[in-house]
C-alpha positions as CSV (number, residue, x, y, z in Angstrom):
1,X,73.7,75.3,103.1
2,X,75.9,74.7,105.7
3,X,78.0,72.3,103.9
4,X,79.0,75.4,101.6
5,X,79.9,77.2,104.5
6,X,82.0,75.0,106.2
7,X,84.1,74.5,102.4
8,X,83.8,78.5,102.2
9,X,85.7,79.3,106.0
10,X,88.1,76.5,105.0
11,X,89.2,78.5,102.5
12,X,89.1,81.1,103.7
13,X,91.2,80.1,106.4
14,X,93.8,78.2,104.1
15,X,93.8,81.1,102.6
16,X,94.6,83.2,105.5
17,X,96.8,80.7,106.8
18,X,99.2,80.6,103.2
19,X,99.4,84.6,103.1
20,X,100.6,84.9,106.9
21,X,103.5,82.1,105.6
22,X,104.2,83.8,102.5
23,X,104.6,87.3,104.4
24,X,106.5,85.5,107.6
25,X,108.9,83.7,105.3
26,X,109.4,86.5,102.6
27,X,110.2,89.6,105.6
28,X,112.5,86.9,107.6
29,X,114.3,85.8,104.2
30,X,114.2,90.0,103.7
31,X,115.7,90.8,107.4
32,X,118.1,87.8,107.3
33,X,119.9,88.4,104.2
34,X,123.4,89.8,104.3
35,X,124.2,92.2,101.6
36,X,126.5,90.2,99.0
37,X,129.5,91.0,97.1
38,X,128.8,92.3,93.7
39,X,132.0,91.8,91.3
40,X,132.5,93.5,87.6
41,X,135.8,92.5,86.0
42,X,137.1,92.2,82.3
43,X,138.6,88.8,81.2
44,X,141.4,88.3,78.6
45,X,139.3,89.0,75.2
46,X,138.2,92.7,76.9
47,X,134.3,90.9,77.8
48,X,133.0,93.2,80.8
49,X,132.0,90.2,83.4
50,X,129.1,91.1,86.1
51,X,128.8,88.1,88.9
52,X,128.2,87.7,92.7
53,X,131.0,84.9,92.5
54,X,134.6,86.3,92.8
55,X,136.5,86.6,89.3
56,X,139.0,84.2,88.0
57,X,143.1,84.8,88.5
58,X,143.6,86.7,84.9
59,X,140.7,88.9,85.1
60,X,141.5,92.7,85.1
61,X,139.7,95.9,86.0
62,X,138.3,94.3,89.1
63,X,136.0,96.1,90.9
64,X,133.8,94.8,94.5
65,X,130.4,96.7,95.5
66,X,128.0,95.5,97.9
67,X,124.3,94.6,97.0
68,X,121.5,92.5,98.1
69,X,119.8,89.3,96.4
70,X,116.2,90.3,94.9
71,X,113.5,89.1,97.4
72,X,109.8,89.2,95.9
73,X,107.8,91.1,98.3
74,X,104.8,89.2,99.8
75,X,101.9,88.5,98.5
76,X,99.8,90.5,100.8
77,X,101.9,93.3,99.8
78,X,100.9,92.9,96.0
79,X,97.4,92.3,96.6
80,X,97.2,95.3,99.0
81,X,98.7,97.6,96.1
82,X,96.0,95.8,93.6
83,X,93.0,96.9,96.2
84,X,94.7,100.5,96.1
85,X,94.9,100.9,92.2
86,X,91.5,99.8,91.3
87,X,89.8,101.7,94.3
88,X,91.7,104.8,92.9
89,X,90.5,104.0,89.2
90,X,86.7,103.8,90.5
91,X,86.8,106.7,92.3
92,X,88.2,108.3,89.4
93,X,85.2,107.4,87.2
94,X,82.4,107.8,89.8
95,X,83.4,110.8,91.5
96,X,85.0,112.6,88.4
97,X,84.5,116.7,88.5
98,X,81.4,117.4,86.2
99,X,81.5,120.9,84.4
100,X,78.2,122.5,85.1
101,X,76.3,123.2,82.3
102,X,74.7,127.5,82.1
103,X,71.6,127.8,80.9
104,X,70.6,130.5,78.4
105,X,68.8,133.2,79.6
């Protein structure tokens, strides 16, 4: 018995222990991360080109916007919204309004 508990809290605190890196890593990499030049330009054969690197000399129609890289949000976050859904689905099914029925006089 208490074998199974030891191997259950180091899990459990593994666990723990990878989701607090996964969200530390994920919101640093988040509040770290300049925006990046975006570029869309048009090459000699009239192909519309969309790249974060800057176009070659030739290109035409040039045109620079700012955006940001794509950071997955952590895995906290996900399992969070998971918890959310399915506690809204079963209170959907337990608590659902039931039409009371008359009875016939």
């Amino acid at each position: 018995m208490k074998k199974a508990l030891i191997v259950i809290a180091v899990l459990m605190l593994g666990l723990g222990g990878y989701l607090s890196y996964d969200w530390h890593t994920k919101t640093s990499k988040r509040a770290a991360e300049p925006s990046i030049p975006q570029y869309s330009w048009t090459d000699g054969q009239g192909v519309r080109h969309f790249t974060d690197r800057p176009p070659p000399k030739g290109a035409t129609n040039i045109e620079e916007t700012k955006g940001y890289r794509y950071i997955d949000p952590p895995l906290v976050y996900t399992i969070k919204d998971k918890a959310v859904e399915y506690y809204k689905q079963i209170k959907d099914k337990l608590f659902k309004p039931q039409k009371k029925k008359r009875r016939k006089k």
